[in-house]
C-alpha positions as CSV (number, residue, x, y, z in Angstrom):
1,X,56.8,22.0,99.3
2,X,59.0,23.9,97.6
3,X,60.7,27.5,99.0
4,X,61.5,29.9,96.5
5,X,64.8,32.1,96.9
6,X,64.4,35.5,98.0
7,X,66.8,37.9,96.4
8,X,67.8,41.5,98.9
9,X,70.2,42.3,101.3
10,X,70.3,41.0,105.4
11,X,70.0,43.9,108.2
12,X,73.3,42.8,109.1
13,X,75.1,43.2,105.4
14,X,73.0,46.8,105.3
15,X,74.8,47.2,108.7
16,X,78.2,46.8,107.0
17,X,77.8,48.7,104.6
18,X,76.8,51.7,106.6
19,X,79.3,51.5,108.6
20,X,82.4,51.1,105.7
21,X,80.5,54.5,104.4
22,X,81.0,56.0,107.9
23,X,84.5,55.2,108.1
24,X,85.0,56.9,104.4
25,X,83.1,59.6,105.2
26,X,85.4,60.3,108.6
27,X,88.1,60.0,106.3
28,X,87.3,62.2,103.8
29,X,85.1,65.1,105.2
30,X,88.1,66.9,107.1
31,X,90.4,66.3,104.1
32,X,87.8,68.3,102.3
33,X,87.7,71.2,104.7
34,X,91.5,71.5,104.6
35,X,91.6,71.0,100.5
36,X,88.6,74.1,100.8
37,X,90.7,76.4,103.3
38,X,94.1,76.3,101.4
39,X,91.8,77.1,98.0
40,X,90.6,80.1,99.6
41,X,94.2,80.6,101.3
42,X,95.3,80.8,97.7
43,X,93.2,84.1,96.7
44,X,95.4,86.3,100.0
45,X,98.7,85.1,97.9
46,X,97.4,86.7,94.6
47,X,95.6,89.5,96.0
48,X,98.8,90.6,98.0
49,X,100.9,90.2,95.3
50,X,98.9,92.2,93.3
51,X,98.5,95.1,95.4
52,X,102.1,95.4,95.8
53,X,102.3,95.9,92.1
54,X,99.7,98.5,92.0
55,X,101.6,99.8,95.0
56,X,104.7,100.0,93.4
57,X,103.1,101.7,89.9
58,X,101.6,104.1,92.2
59,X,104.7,105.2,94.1
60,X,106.1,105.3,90.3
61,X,103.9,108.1,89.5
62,X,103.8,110.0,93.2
63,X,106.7,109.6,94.5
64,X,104.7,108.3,97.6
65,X,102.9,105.0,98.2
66,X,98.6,104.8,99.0
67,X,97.6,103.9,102.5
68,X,94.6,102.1,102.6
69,X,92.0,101.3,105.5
70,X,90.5,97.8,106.3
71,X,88.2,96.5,103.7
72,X,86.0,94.9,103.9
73,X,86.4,96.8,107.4
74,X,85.3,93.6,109.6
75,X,87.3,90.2,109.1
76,X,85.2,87.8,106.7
77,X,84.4,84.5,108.0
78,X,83.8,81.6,106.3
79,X,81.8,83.0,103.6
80,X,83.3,85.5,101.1
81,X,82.5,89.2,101.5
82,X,81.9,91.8,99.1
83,X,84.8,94.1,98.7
84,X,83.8,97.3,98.1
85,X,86.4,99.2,95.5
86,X,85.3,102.5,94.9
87,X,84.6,103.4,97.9
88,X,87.6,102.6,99.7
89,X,90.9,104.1,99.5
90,X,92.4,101.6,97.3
91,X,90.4,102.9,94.1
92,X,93.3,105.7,95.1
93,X,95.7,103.4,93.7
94,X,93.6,101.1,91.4
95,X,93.6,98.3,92.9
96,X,90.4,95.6,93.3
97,X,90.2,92.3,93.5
98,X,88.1,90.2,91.6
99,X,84.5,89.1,93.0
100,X,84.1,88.7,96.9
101,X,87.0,88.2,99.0
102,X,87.8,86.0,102.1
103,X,90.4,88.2,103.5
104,X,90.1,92.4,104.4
105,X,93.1,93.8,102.8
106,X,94.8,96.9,104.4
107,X,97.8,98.9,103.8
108,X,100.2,101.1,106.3
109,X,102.2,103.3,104.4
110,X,105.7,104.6,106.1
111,X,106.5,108.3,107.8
112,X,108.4,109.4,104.2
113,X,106.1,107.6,102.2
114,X,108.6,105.6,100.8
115,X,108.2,102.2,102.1
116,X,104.5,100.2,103.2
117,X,103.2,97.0,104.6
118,X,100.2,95.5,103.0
119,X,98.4,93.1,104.9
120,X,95.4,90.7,105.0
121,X,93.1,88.6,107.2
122,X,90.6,86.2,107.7
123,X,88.9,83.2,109.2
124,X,88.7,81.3,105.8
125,X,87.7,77.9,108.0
126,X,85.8,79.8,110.9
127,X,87.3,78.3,113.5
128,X,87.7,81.7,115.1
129,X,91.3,82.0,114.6
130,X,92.3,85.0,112.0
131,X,94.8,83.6,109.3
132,X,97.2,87.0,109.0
133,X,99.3,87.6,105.8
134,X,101.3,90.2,104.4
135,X,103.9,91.9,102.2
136,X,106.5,94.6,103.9
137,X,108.6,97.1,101.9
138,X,110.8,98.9,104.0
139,X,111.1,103.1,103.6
140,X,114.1,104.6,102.8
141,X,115.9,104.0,106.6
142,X,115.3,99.9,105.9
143,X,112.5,100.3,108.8
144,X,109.4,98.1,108.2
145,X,106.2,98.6,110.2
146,X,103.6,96.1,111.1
147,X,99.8,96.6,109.7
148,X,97.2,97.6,110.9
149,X,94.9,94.1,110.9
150,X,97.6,92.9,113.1
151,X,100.6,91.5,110.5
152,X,103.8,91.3,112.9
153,X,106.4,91.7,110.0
154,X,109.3,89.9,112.3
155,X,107.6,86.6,110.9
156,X,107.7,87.7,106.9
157,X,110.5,87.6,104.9
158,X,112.3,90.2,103.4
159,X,109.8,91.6,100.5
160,X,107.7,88.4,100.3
161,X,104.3,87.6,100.6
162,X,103.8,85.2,103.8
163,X,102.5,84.1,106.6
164,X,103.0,86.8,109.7
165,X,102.0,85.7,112.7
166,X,102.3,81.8,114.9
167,X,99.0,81.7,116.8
168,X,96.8,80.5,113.5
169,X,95.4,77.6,111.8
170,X,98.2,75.7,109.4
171,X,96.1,74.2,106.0
């Protein structure tokens, strides 16, 4: 008799493989996650930067800088959120950003109107832990105030957009 050669793969080489996929996948899943928060992290730089132009074009033309409430008025999570323009106070200044946003933007304009602090947060990972940033222009007396979605401006520098706060996720 003669036995004719099977071609396929052994449970045990299908057991290998597996787990060599596994260990990839371990590898590369929360590598993805952080590559996806710091993509979204990116739009909070832009948007910030922008609205301290519009900001400073505003006070241009008034004299006086915009304050602006929360909006979207509740923290996004994980999933973007529609910013609503128009009917928010920053249509007082021109300001939108593009599409849905990650962060709520607000901004906390000084006694004499000269100086503000624009800030921004969100949970961009939804871990629970709000990721704070900001921008702080100080009024005519050098005095800088913190926002109101809970920038502290003792962590930003001096008319930069940063990071303001310690107690948040790093990407």
């Amino acid at each position: 008799m003669q036995r004719t050669a099977r071609g396929g793969f052994t449970i045990l080489e299908l057991m290998i493989v597996v787990g060599v996929v596994a260990v990839l996948a371990a590898i590369a899943i929360p590598n993805f996650l952080r590559y996806q928060a710091r993509s979204k992290t990116s739009e909070v730089k832009t948007n910030l930067a922008a609205l301290r132009v519009a900001e400073d074009a505003y006070f241009a033309e008034h004299n006086v800088h915009a304050p602006a409430a929360a909006e979207p008025a509740l923290i996004p999570g994980s999933r973007a959120a529609v910013f609503d323009a128009e009917g928010s106070d920053f249509a007082t200044v021109g300001w939108a950003p593009e599409g849905r946003v990650y962060f709520s933007y607000a901004v906390v304009v000084s006694a004499d109107g000269s100086g503000f602090t624009a800030d921004a947060g969100g949970d961009v990972d939804g871990d629970g832990i709000v990721s704070l940033w900001g921008y702080a222009k100080p009024d005519g007396a050098f005095v800088v105030q913190n926002g109101s979605i809970g920038c502290d401006v003792s962590f930003l520098a001096p008319q930069q957009v940063g990071r303001c706060g310690v107690d948040e996720s790093v990407f």
